[in-house]
C-alpha positions in Angstrom: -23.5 70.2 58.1 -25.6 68.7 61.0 -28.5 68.5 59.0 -26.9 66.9 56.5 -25.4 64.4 58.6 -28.7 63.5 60.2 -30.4 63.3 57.1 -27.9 60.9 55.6 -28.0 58.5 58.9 -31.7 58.8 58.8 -32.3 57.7 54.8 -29.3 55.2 55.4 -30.9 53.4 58.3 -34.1 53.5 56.0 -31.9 51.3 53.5 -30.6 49.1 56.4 -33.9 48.7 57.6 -35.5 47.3 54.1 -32.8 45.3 54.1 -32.8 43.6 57.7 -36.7 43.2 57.9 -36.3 41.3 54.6 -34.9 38.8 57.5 -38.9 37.7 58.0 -38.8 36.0 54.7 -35.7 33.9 55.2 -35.2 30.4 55.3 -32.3 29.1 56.5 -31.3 27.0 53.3 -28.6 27.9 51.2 -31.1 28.0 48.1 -33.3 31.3 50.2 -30.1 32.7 50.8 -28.6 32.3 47.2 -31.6 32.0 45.0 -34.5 33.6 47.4 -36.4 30.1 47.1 -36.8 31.2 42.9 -40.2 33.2 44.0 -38.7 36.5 43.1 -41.6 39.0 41.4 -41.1 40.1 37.9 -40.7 43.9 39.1 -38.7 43.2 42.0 -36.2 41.6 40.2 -36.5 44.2 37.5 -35.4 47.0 39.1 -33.2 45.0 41.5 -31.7 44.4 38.2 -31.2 47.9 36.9 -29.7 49.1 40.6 -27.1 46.4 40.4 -26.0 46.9 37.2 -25.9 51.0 37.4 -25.2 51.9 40.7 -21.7 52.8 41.6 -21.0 52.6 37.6 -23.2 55.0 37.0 -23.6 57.4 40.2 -19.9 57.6 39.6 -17.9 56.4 37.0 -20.2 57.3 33.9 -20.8 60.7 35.3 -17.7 61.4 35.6 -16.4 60.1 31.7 -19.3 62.8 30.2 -17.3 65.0 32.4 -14.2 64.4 30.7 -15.3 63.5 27.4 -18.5 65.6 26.6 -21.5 64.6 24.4 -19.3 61.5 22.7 -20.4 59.4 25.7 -24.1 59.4 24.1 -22.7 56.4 22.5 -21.5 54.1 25.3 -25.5 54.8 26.7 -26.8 53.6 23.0 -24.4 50.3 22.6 -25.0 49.2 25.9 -28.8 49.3 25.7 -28.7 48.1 22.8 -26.6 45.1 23.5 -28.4 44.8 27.4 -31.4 44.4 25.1 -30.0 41.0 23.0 -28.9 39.3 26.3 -32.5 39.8 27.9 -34.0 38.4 24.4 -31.0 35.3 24.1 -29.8 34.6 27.7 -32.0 35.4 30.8 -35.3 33.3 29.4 -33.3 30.4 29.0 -31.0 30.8 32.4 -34.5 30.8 34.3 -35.7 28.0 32.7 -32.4 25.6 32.5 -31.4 26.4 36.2 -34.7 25.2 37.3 -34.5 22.3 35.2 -31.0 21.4 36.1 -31.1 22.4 39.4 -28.3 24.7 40.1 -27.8 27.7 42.0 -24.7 29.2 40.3 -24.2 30.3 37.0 -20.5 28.1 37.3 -22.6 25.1 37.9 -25.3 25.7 34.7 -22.4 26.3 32.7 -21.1 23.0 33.7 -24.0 20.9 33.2 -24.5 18.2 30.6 -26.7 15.5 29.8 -24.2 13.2 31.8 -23.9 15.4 34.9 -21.5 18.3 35.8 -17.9 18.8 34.6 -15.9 18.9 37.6 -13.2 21.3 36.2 -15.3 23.7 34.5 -17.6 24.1 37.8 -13.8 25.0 39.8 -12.7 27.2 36.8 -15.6 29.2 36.6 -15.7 29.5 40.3 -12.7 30.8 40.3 -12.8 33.5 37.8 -16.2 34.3 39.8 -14.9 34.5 42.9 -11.5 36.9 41.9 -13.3 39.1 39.2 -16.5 39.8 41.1 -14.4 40.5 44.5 -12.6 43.4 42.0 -15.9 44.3 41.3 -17.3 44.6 44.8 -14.3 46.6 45.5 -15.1 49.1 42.5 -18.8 49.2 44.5 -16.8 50.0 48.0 -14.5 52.6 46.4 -17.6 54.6 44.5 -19.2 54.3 48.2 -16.4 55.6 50.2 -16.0 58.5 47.1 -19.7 59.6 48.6 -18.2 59.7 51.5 -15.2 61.5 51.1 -17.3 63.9 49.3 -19.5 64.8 51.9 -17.4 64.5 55.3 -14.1 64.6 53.6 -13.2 61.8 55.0 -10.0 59.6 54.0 -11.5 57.0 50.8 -10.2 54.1 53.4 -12.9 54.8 56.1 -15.7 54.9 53.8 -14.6 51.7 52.2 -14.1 50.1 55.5 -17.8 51.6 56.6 -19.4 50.2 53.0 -18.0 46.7 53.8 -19.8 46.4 57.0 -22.5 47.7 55.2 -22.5 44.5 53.5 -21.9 41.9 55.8 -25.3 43.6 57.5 -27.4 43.2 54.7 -25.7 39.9 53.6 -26.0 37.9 56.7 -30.0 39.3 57.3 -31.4 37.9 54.3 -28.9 36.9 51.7 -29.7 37.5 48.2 -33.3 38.9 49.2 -32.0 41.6 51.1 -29.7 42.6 48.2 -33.0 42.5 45.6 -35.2 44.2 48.4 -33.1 47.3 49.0 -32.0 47.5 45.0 -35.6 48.4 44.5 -35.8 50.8 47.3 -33.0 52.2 45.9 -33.9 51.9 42.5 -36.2 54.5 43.1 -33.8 56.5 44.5 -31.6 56.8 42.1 -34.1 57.9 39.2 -35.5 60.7 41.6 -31.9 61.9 42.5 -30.3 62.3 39.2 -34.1 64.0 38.5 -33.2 66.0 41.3 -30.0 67.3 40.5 -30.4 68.2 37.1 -33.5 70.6 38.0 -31.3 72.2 40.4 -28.3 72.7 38.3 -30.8 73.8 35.5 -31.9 76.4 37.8 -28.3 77.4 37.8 -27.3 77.0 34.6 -30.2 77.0 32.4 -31.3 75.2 29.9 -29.6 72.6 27.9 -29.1 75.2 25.1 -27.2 77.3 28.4 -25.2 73.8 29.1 -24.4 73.7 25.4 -23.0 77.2 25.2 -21.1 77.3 28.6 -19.4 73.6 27.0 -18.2 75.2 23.9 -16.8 78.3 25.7 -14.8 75.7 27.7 -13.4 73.3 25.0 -15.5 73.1 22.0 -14.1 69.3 21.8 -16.7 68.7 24.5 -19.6 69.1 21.9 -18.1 66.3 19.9 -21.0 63.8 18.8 -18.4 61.4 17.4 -14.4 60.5 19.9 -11.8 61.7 17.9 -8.8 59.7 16.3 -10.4 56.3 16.7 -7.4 54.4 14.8 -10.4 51.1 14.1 -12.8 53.9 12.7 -16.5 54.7 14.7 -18.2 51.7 13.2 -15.7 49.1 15.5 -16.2 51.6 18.6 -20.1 51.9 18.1 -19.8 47.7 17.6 -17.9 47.4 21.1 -20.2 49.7 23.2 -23.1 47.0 21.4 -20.8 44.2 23.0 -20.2 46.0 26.4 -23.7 45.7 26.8 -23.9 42.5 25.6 -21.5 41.6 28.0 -24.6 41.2 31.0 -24.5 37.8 29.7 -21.4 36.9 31.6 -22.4 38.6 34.7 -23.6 36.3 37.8 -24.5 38.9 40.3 -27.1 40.1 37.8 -28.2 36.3 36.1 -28.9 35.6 39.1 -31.6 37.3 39.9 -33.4 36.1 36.4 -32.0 32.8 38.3 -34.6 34.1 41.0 -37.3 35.2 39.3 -40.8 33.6 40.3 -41.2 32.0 36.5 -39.9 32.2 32.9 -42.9 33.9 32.2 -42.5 36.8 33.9 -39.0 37.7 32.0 -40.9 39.2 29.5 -42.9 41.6 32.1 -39.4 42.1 34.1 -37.8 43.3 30.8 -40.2 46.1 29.9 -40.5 47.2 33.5 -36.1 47.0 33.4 -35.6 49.4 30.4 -38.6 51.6 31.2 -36.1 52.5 34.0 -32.8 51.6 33.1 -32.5 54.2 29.5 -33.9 57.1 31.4 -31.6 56.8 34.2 -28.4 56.4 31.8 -29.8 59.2 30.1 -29.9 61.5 33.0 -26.4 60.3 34.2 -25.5 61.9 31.1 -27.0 65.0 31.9 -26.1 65.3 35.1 -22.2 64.6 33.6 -22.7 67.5 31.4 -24.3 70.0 33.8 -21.7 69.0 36.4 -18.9 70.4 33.5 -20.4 73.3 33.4 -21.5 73.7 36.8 -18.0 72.9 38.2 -15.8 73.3 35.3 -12.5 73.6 37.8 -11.8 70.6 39.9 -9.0 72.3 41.5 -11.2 74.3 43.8 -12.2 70.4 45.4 -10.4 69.0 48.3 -8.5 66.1 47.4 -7.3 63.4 49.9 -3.4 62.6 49.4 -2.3 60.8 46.5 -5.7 61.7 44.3 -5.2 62.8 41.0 -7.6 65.7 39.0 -8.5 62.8 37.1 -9.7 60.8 39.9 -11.4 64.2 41.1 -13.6 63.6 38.5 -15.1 60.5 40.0 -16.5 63.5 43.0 -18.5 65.4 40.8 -21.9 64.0 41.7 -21.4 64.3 45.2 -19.9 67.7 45.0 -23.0 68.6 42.8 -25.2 67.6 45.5 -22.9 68.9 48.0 -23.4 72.6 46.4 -26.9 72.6 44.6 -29.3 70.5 46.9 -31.1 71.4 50.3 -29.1 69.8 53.2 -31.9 67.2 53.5 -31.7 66.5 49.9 -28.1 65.6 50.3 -28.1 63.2 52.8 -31.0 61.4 51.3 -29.2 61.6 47.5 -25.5 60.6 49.3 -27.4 57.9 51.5 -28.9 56.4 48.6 -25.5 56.4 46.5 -23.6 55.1 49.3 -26.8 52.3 49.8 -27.1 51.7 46.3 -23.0 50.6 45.7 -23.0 48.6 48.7 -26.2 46.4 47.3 -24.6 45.9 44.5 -21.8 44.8 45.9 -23.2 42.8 48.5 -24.8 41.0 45.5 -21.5 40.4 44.0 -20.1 39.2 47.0 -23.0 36.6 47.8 -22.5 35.4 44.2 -19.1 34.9 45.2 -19.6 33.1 48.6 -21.9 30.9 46.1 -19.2 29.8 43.8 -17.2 28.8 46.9 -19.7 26.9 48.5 -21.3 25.4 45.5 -18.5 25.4 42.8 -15.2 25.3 44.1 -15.8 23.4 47.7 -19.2 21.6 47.2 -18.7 19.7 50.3 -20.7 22.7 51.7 -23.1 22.9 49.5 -25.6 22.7 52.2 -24.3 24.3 54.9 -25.8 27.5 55.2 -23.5 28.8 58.0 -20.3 27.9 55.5 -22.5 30.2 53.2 -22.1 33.1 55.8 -18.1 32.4 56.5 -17.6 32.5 52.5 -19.6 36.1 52.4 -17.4 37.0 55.3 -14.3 36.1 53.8 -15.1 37.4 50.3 -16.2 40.9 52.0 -12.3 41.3 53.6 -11.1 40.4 49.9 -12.9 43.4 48.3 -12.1 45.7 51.3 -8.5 44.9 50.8 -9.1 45.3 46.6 -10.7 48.8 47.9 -7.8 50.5 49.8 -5.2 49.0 47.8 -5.5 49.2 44.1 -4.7 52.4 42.1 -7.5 52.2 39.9 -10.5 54.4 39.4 -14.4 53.4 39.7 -15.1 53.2 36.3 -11.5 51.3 35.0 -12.2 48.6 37.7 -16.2 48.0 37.0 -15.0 47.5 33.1 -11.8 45.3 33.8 -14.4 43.0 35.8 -17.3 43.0 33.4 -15.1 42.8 30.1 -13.2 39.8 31.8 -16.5 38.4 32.6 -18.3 39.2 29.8 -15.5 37.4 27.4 -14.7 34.6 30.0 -17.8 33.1 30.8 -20.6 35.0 28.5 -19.7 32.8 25.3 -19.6 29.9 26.3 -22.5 30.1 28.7 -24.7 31.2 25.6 -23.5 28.3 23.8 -24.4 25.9 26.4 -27.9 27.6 27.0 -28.6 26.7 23.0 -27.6 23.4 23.9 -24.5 23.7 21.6 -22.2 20.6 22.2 -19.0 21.6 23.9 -16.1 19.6 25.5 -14.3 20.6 28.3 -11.3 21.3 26.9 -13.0 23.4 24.1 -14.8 25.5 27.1 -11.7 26.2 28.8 -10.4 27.3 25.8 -12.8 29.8 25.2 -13.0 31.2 28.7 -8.6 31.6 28.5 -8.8 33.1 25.1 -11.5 35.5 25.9 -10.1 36.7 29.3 -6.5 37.1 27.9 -7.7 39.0 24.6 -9.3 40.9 27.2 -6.1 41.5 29.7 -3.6 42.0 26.2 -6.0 44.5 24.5 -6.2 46.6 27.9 -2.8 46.5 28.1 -1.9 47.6 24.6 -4.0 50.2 25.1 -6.6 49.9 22.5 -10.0 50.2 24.8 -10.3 53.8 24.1 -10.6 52.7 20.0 -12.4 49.9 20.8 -14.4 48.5 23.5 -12.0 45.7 25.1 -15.1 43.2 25.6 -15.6 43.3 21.8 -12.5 41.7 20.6 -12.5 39.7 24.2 -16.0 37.8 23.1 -15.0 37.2 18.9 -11.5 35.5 20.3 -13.5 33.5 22.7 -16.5 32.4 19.9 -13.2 31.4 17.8 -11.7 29.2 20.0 -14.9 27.6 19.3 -14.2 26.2 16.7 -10.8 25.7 17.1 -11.3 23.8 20.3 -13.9 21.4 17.7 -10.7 21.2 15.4 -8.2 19.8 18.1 -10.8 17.3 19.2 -9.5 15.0 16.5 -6.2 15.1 17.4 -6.7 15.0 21.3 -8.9 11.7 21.9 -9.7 13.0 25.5 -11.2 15.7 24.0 -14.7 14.5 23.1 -17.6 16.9 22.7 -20.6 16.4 25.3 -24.0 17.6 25.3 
């Protein structure tokens, strides 16, 4: 165990270190510590890009549903590359270019752009949703974190959490958004070599995927299922809302913003290749490692679990616990260390976006203040923490909540805007409430395992579209702006 302790402090203080010396580059604006003075390269932002939108959501919570569900989850890997892939073509190109022409910082603030200025209540609105729904999805990053953690030193989830939000101050307050893009390539690279890793290991163990296949089948041949069973809308509508939750990077600021960043709308096209070139093998093989980990480990019971945890939130330890038993004891400190690095640079991201929409957005008074900048990171950090020790939910339910309400809040109307689509206020706010409560009431009814809650989310917000246009004649105030 001392090995493995050193080797995690040692490959974590490698991650620290990236991120701190990125400290040399810094400006002390509030643009270099938002936007990284817009001189980000195409393959630094690309794979800053794939760590921040996979870490703790993959390491963790996608790894764990193929461990519940079995082959089925092929499908959530297909719709969202396949919907990731329409937002790079329809959205990034054009939020590099208009935030540069506009001059904004903050995906709040290009939403609320027109010909005639900014729309004062849009800006706060969209701030606001930012600032609560990204702090739930920090916390998701903290709680996969501490799970890493817990994992390896058994440790209570709390202490982990608490250590991942310091974590992110660090790297926060040494170079802003540049450390967070700096270590997410680092790390990047980590994460490709460590699912690599595992699933030679286990298939040293196991076998072959043909051995994976049979052990599977012996368990619960339900696990071999290519299609999910009793989908009451039918596997058309499920495939359609896996295409949507991967559309739904479209209403994500902690990841626009780094094609906010990017050196020049050129080099999207080169940052897109170099994104998926990573990002499908790495879902691929979180699959894998989901499926090896079920066989591997096919009794959670045997795995100490802290008070209050659930066998279903056990299976949130598998990758850990994979490591824990396959890997050398250097190989699991640097695999843990990059985990537990990876989740907090993502969140660290999140949280920066968040300190952004307070600063920009919601109180532009400091706009300009670059120490306000590093209060509002402070402040948003404790948020998350708090988020992180207190709510019930699971790593994966809490990264969906926050990217379906985002995805349906602020991804349809931000799309419309981008193709300069005339849009009053009233008809924006309409659309960003109808999409985020379709969202909440479909959750709630239960229907996201039939259907894909950002799916119905994003078609109720696109309708109120129109019905927002509609009302315009009757409410005079209501009058549509460029």
């Amino acid at each position: 165990m001392t090995i493995v302790v050193l080797s995690f402090l040692f490959f974590l203080g490698i991650f620290i270190a990236i991120g701190v010396s990125s400290a040399r580059a810094k400006k002390t604006t509030t643009d270099d510590y938002l936007l990284a003075d817009r001189n980000v390269p195409p393959w630094l932002a690309s794979l800053s890009a794939v760590a921040t939108n996979n870490s703790g959501f993959m390491f963790i919570g996608m790894i764990a549903y193929t461990y519940r569900v079995g082959i089925e989850s092929i499908w959530m890997m297909i719709g969202w590359i396949v919907g990731d892939f329409f937002a790079w073509l329809l959205v990034h190109p054009r939020v590099r270019r208009q935030s540069e022409d506009h001059d904004v910082a903050t995906i709040p603030a290009l939403l609320s752009h027109t010909s005639g200025g900014h729309k004062r209540v849009i800006t706060v609105l969209a701030g606001l949703l930012t600032f609560v729904l990204l702090g739930v999805y920090a916390a998701a990053q903290l709680k996969a974190g501490s799970k890493a953690l817990e994992a390896l030193f058994h440790w209570e989830p709390e202490v982990g959490a608490i250590v991942g939000a310091v974590m992110v101050v660090v790297y926060c307050f040494s170079g802003g958004i540049r450390a967070s893009i700096w270590t997410d390539a680092a790390q990047s690279i980590v994460m490709i070599l460590a699912m690599l890793t595992l699933i030679l290991a286990a298939s040293f163990e196991i076998g072959p995927p043909s051995a994976v296949l049979a052990n599977l089948k012996a368990q619960d041949p339900n696990l071999l299922n290519w299609f999910p069973a009793d989908v009451r809308f039918g596997f058309v509508l499920y495939l359609i809302g896996m295409i949507f939750g991967g559309f739904g990077a479209i209403g994500q600021p902690h990841i626009l913003v780094r094609f906010m960043a990017i050196r020049s709308v050129e080099d999207i096209q080169r940052a897109r290749w170099i994104y998926f070139m990573w990002f499908i093998p790495f879902f691929a093989m979180s699959i894998l490692v989901g499926l090896y980990g079920r066989a591997y480990i096919p009794d959670l019971t045997d795995i100490p679990l802290t008070a209050g945890m659930s066998e279903s939130d056990a299976t949130e330890l598998i990758m850990p616990e994979m490591a824990r038993r396959l890997l050398p004891d250097v190989l699991i400190g640097l695999t843990l260390a990059g985990l537990f690095s990876a989740t907090m640079s993502t969140a660290d991201s999140q949280i920066l976006v968040c300190s952004g929409a307070i600063t920009q957005d919601i109180s532009p008074r400091f706009k300009d203040s670059y120490f306000a900048s590093k209060i509002a990171t402070l402040a948003v950090t404790i948020l998350a923490l708090i988020i992180a020790l207190f709510a019930k939910q699971g790593v994966f339910a809490l990264v969906l909540i926050a990217w379906s309400a985002l995805g349906a809040g602020i991804g349809p109307p931000l799309l419309l805007r981008l193709m300069k689509v005339p849009l009053s206020t009233f008809t924006i706010m309409l659309m960003m409430t109808g999409g985020i409560a379709t969202v909440i009431g479909w959750r709630s009814l239960g229907l996201n395992g039939d259907v894909f809650e950002l799916f119905p989310g994003m078609v109720a917000s696109f309708l109120m579209w129109p019905v927002g246009t509609l009302l315009e004649w009757v409410i005079p105030s209501a009058e549509p702006e460029a």
